[in-house]
C-alpha positions in Angstrom: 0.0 0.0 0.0 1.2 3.2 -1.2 2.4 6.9 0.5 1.2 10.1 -1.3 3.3 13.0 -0.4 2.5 16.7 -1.5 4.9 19.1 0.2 8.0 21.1 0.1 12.0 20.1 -1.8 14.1 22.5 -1.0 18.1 22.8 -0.8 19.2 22.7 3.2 22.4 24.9 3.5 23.2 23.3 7.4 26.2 25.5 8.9 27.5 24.4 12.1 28.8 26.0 14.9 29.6 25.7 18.2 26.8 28.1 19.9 23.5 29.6 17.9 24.3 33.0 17.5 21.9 35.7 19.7 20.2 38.9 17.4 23.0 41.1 16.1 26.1 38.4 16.8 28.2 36.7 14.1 29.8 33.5 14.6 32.3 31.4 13.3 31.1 28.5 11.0 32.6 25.2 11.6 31.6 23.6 8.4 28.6 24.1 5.5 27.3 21.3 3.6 24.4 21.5 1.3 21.5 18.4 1.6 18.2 17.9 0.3 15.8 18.8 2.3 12.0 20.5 3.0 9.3 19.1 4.8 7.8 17.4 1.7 10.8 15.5 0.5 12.4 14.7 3.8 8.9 12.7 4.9 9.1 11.2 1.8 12.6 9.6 2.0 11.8 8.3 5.8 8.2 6.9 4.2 10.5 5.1 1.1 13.6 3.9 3.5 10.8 2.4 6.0 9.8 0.4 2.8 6.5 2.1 1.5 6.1 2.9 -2.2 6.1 6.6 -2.1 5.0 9.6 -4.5 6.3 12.9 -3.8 4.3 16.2 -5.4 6.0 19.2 -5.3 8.0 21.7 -7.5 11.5 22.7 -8.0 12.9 25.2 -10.1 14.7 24.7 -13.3 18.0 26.2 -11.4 20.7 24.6 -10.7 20.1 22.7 -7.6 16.0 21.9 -8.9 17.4 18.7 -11.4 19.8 17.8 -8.8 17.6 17.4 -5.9 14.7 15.6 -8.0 17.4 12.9 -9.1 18.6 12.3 -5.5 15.4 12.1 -4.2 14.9 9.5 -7.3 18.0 7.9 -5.4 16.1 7.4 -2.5 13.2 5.3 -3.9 10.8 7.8 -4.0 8.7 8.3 -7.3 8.6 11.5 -8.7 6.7 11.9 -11.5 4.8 14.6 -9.6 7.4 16.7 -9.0 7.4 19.6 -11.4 10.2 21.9 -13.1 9.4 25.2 -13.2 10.7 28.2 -15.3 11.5 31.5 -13.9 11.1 30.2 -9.9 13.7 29.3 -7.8 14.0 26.1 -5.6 13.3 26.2 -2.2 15.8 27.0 0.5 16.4 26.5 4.0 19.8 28.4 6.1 20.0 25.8 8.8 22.2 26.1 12.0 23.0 23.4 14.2 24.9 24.4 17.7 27.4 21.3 19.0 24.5 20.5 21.5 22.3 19.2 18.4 20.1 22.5 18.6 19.0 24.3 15.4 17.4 27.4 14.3 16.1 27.3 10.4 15.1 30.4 7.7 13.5 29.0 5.0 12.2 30.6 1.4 9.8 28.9 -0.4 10.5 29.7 -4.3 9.1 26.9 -6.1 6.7 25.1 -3.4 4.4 28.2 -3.1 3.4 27.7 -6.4 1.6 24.5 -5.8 -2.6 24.9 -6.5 -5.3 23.2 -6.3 -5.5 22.8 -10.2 -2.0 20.8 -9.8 -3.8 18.4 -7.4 -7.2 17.8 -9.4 -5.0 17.0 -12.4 -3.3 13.8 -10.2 -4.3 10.5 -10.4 -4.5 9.1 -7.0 -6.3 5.8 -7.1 -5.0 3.0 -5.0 -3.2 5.8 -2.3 -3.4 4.4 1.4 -1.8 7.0 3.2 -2.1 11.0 1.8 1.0 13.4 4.1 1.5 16.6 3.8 2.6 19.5 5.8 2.2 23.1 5.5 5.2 24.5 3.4 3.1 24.5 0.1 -0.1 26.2 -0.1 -3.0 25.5 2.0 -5.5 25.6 -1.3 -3.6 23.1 -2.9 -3.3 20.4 0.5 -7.4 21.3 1.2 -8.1 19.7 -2.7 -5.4 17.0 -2.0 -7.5 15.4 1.2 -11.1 16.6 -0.1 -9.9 14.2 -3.1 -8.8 11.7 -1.1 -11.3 11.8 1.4 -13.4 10.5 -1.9 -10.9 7.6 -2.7 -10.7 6.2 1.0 -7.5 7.3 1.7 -6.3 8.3 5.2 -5.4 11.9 5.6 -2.1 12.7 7.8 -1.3 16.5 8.5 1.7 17.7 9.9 0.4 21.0 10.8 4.0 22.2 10.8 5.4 25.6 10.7 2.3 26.6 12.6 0.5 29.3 10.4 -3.3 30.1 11.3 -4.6 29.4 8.0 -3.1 25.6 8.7 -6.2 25.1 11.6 -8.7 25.6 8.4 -7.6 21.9 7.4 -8.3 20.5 10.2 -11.3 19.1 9.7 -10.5 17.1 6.5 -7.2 15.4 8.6 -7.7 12.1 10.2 -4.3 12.3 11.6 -3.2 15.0 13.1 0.5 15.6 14.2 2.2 18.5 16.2 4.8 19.3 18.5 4.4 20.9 21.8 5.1 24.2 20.3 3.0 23.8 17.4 0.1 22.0 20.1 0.4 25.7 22.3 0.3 28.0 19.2 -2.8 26.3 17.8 -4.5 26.0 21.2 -3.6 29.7 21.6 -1.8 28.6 25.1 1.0 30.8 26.6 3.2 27.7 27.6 4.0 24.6 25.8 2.2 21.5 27.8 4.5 18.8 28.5 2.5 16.4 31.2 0.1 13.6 28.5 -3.1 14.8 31.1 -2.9 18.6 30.0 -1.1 17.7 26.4 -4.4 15.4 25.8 -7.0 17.4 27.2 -5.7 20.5 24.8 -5.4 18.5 21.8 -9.1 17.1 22.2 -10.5 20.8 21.9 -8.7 20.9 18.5 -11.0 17.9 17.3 -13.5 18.5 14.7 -14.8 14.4 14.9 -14.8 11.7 17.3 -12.9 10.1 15.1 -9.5 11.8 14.8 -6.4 10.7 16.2 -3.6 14.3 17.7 -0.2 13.4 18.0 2.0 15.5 19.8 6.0 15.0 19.9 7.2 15.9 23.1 11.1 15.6 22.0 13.0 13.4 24.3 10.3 12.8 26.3 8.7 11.2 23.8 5.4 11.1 21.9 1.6 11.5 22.9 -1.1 10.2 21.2 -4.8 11.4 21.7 -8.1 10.3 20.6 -11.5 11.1 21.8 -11.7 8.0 24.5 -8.1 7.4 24.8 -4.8 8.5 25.2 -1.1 7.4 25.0 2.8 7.9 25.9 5.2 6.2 24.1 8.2 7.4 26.2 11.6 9.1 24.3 14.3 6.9 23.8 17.9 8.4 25.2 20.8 8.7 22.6 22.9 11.1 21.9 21.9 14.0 19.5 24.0 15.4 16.6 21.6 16.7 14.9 17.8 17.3 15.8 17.2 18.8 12.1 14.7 16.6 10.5 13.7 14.2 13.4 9.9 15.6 13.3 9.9 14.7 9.8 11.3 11.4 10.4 8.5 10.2 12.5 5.9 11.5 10.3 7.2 9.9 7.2 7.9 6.6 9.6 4.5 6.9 10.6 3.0 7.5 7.5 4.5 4.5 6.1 3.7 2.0 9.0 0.2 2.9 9.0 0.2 2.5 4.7 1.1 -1.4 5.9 -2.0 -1.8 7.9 0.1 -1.5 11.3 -1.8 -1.3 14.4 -1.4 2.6 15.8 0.7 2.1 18.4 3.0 0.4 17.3 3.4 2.4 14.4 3.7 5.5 16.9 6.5 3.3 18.7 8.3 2.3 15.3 8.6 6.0 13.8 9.4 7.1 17.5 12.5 5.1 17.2 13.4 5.8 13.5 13.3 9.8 14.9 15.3 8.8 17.3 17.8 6.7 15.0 17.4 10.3 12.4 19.3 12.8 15.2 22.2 10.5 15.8 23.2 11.7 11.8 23.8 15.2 9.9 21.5 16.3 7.6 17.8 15.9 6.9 17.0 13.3 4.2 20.1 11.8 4.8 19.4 11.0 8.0 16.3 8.6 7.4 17.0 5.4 8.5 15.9 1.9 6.9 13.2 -0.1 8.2 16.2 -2.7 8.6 18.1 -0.4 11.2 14.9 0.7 13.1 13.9 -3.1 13.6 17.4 -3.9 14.7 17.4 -0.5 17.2 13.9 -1.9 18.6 15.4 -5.4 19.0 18.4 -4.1 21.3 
């Protein structure tokens, strides 16, 4: 059973140093390397390494990093077909930093993902889709027609309401699966503190329920990962290693999840699997090349 991806591809310039620099300081860079990355494409690798046939739509520019990232993420297994070339747009970008303690701060431009519509979406075939992801780096019109189509072919609507813009909370009511992070979980909730205890983190995600039927997930970072639904809820505690680098992890467990719930796995342990493949993610550099196999997260479980 197949993943269907629509979401961001951009080119992750990751600079490391050894603090994150405060408003108005420069800092030395330790090194720069240059990744693939965005919200889109890095779900998509994590869905495609955990084993899950996986489409990716997006849009890259016809610059030169646009070709190259659509062949790597060809590289990874993930079919893109739906990922179009455009003229006279630039790629996407993200200016990552990553401190020595595994901490990042991220500035991304959008270039070629913003110009995702709706019309893009009505024009794909998506017949025989299990599992529709996306996120909310690419237009909101264009992610509402993804999961109203869906909706119509059975498939089962995952939203990673990440960054967390207000016109994101509009979707809502077309997810089945609905994922956040603390931060994400207090900006929607319109709370002045990020929840951390599964009591308060579960009875704040149930008032952003629009059916009985919905499933919240909230990552809680080390401390794990929360899941809610209307009669139940959750903790599937954090796993302890030692970070390198945190970008990409929240990606990691979508795509993960994404792709363990495409292979009819029961929820919680497909919440437990994609915890530990996030966890496996921050032990490496990078985003998308962080993903880990399903092999490796089997083998992490096991020890």
């Amino acid at each position: 059973m197949t993943v269907f991806v629509l979401g961001s591809i951009n080119l992750d310039a990751v600079a490391r140093v050894d603090d994150l620099p405060r408003p108005g300081e420069t800092v030395a860079g330790l090194s720069l390397d240059l990744f693939l990355g965005g919200k889109g494409a890095n779900q998509a690798v994590a869905a495609a390494r955990m084993g899950a046939p996986t489409r990716l739509m997006g849009a890259v520019g016809r610059d030169d990093s646009g070709p190259s990232l659509k062949a790597k993420l060809a590289g990874y297994g993930v079919q893109v077909a739906d990922v179009a070339e455009l003229a006279n747009v630039p790629t996407g970008q993200a200016h990552v930093w990553v401190s020595k303690s595994g901490e990042n701060m991220i500035v991304v431009t959008g270039g070629a993902n913003t110009a995702l519509t709706a019309q893009h979406v009505g024009a794909t075939p998506l017949e025989g889709q299990r599992v529709l992801l996306s996120q909310l780096e690419t237009p909101v019109s264009a992610i509402e027609a993804l999961f109203r189509a869906g909706a119509a072919k059975g498939g089962l609507r995952i939203l990673n309401a990440a960054p967390a813009l207000p016109q994101g909370a509009a979707l809502f009511p077309l997810t089945d699966i609905l994922i956040v992070n603390q931060t994400e979980l207090a900006t929607y909730a319109k709370l002045d503190h990020e929840p951390s205890k599964l009591e308060e983190v579960s009875r704040v995600a149930r008032k952003l329920m629009s059916r009985p039927d919905q499933t919240i997930i909230v990552t809680l970072g080390s401390a794990g990962v929360a899941t809610v639904r209307r009669d139940e809820a959750f903790l599937i505690e954090g796993r302890k290693v030692k970070a390198l680098d945190t970008t990409g992890a929240g990606d990691c467990f979508c795509g993960a999840l994404a792709a363990n719930l495409a292979a009819n796995m029961d929820l919680r342990e497909a919440v437990e699997m994609a915890n530990a493949a996030a966890a496996l993610s921050v032990q490496k550099s990078g985003a998308a090349p962080s993903m880990p196999s399903r092999r490796e997260v089997e083998a992490f479980l096991e020890g």
